[in-house]
C-alpha positions as CSV (number, residue, x, y, z in Angstrom):
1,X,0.0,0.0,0.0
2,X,1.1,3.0,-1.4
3,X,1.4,6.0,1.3
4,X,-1.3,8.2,-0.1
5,X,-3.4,4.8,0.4
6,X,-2.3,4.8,4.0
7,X,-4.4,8.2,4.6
8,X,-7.5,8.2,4.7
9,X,-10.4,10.9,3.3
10,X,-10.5,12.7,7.2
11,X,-8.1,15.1,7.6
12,X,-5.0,13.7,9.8
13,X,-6.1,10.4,9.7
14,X,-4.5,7.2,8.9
15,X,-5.7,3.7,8.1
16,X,-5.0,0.9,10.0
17,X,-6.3,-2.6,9.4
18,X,-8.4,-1.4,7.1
19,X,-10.2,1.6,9.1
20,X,-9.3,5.7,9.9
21,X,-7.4,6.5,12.8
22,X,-7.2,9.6,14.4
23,X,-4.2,10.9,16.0
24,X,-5.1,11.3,20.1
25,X,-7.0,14.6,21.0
26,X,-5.5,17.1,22.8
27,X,-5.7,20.9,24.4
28,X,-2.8,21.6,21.9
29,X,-4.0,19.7,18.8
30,X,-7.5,21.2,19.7
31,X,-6.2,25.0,19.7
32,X,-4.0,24.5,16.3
33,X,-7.2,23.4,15.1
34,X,-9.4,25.9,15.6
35,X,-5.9,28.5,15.1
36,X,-5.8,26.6,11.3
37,X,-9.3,26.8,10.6
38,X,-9.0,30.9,11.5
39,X,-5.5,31.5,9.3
40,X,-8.1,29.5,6.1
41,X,-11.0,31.7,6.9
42,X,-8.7,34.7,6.9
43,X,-7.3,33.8,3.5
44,X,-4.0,32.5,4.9
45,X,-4.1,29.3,3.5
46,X,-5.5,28.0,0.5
47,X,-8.2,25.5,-0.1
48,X,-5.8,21.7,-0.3
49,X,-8.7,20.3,-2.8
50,X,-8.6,23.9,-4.9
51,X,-5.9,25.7,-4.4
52,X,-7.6,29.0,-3.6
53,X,-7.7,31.2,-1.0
54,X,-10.8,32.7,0.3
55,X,-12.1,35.3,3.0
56,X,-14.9,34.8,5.3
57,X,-14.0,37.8,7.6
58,X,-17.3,36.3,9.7
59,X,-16.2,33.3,10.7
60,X,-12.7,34.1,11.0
61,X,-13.8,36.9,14.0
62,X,-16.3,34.0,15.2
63,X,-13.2,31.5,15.2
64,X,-10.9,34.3,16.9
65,X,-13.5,34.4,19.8
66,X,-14.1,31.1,20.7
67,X,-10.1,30.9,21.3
68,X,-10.8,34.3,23.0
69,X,-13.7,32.1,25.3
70,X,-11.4,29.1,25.7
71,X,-8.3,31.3,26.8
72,X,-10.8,32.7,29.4
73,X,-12.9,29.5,30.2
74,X,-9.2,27.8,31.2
75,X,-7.6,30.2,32.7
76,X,-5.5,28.6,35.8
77,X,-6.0,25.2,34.2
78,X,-3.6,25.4,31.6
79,X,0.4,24.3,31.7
80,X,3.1,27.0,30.6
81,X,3.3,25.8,27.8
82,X,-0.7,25.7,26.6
83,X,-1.2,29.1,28.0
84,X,1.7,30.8,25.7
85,X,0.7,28.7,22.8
86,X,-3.2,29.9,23.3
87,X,-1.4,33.5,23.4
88,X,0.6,33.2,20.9
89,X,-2.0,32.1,18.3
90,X,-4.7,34.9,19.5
91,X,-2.4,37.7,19.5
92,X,-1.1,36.5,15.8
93,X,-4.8,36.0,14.4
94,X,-6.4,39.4,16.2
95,X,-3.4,41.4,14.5
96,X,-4.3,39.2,11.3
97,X,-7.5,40.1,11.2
98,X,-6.9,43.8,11.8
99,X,-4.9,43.5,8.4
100,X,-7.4,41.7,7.1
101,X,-9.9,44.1,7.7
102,X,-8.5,47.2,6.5
């Protein structure tokens, strides 16, 4: 089996014995989600299937605030290292969308 057979259709996935496996969630893999899903919607990244970039200013902002929630909803419960991460990727994607915007 080929390695682009070993992937499977969801995104991340892989197949093993014959079914998709997805990697182990995380607080980490669960905020570069959502921090991915904002740089597309911002026009960041393009489209894998199409190769274009769109802008959906909307759901970019919508994205950007429910890190803004999560940062808040966790606060104290977070290691060092999820905190500045969480930090990291809200302060890049609010100056991103200030661009964005004007």
């Amino acid at each position: 089996m080929s390695e682009a057979e070993k992937k499977c259709k969801c995104a991340g996935g892989e197949m093993v014995e014959g079914k998709c496996v997805m990697p182990e969630v995380t607080f980490a893999a669960f905020v570069m989600s959502l921090n991915t899903s904002a740089l597309f919607l911002l026009g960041e990244l393009a489209d894998p299937e199409t190769g274009a970039k769109k802008q959906d200013l909307v759901l970019a902002k919508h994205t950007i605030d429910t890190l803004n929630v999560l940062k808040e909803k966790t606060k104290g419960n977070l290691t060092q290292d999820e905190d500045n991460m969480l930090g990291k990727f809200l302060y890049d994607l609010q100056m991103r969308y200030v661009k964005a915007k004007s």
